[in-house]
C-alpha positions as CSV (number, residue, x, y, z in Angstrom):
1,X,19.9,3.3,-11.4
2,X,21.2,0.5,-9.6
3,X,22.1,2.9,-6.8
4,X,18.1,3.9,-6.5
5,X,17.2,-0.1,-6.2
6,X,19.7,-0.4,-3.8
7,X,17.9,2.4,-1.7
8,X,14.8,1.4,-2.3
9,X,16.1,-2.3,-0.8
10,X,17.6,-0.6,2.0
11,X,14.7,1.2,3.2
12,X,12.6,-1.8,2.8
13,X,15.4,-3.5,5.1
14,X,15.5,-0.7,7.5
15,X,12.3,-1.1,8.0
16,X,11.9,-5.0,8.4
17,X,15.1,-4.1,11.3
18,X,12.8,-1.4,13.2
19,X,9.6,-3.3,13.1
20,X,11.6,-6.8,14.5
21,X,13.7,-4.3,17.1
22,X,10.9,-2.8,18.4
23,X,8.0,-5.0,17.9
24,X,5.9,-2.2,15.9
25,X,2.7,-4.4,15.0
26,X,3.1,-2.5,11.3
27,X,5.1,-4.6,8.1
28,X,8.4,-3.7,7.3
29,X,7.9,-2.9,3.9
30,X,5.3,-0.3,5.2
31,X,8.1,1.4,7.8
32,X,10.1,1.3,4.7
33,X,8.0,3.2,2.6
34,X,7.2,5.7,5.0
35,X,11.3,6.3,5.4
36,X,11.4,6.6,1.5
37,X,8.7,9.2,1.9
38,X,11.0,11.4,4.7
39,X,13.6,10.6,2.4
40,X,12.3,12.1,-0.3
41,X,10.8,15.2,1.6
42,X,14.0,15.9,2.8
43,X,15.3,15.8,-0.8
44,X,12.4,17.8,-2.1
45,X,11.6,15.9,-5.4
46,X,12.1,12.6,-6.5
47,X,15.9,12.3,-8.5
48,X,14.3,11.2,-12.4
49,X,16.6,7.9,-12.1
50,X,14.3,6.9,-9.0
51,X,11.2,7.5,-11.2
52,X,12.6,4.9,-14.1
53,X,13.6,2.4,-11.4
54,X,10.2,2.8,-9.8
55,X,8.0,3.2,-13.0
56,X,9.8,-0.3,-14.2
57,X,9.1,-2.0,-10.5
58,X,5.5,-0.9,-11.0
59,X,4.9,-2.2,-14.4
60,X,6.0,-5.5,-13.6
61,X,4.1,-5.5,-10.2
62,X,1.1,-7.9,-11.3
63,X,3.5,-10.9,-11.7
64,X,3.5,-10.8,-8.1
65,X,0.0,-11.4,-7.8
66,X,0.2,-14.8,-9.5
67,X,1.2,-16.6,-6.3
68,X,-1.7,-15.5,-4.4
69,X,-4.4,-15.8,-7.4
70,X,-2.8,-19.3,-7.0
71,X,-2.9,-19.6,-3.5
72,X,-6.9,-18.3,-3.4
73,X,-7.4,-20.8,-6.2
74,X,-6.0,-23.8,-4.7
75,X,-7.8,-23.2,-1.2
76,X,-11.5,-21.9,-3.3
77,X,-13.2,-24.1,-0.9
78,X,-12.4,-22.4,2.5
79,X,-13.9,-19.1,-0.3
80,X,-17.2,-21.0,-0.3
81,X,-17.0,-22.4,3.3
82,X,-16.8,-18.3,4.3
83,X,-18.5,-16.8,1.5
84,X,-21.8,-15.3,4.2
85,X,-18.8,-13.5,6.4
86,X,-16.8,-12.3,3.2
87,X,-19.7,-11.4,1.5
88,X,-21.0,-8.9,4.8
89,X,-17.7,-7.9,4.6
90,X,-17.2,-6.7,1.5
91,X,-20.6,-5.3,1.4
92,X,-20.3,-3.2,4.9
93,X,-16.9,-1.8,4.0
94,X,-18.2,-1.1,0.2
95,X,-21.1,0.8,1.9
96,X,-18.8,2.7,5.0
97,X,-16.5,3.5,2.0
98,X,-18.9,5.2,0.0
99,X,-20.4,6.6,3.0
100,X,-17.2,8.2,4.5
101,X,-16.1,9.7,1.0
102,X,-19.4,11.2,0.2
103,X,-19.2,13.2,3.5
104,X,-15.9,14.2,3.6
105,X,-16.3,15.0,0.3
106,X,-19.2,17.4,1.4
107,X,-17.3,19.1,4.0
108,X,-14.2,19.7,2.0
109,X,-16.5,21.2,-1.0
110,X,-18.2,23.3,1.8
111,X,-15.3,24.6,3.4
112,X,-14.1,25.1,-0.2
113,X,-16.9,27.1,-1.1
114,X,-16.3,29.1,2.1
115,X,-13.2,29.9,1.9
């Protein structure tokens, strides 16, 4: 198991290394991910070790929020200094959201139905 955290480290690495090299304006961790993904295409299925290594990363992943509940609680103010602008914001992309999957959900169930 410790070789499938060590990989998953790598690619996260690997990625950090090709977005700094060639000043991709994407995170490293993102790059990373998407190597894991070839990775694991190339494979063909994901090894069952990878899944318990993975399964434990992502049940433990909410202790990484704490710092930035923290963070957004110690600066609430600059929240209520912005809260018009965040507010539109949330509300437009709520609204686009809903929008753009009701009509892509439309044309897939119509071609669908077609086919």
């Amino acid at each position: 198991m410790l070789s499938y955290l060590t990989l998953i480290f790598a690619c996260q690495l690997l990625g950090e290394l090709l977005v700094g090299a060639l000043a991709l304006p994407i995170p490293g961790p993102v790059v990373g991910m998407v190597l894991m993904f070839v990775f694991l295409l190339i494979r063909g299925h994901v090894p069952e070790d990878l899944g318990r290594v993975t399964a434990g990363l992502l049940g433990t992943m909410s202790l990484l929020f704490v710092p930035a509940g923290t963070g957004v609680m110690l600066h609430f103010h600059l929240l209520g200094e912005a809260a018009l602008p965040l507010g539109a914001g949330l509300l437009v992309s709520t609204l686009a959201t809903i929008a753009v999957t009701g009509v892509l959900m439309a044309w897939l169930g119509a071609e669908r139905s077609d086919g």
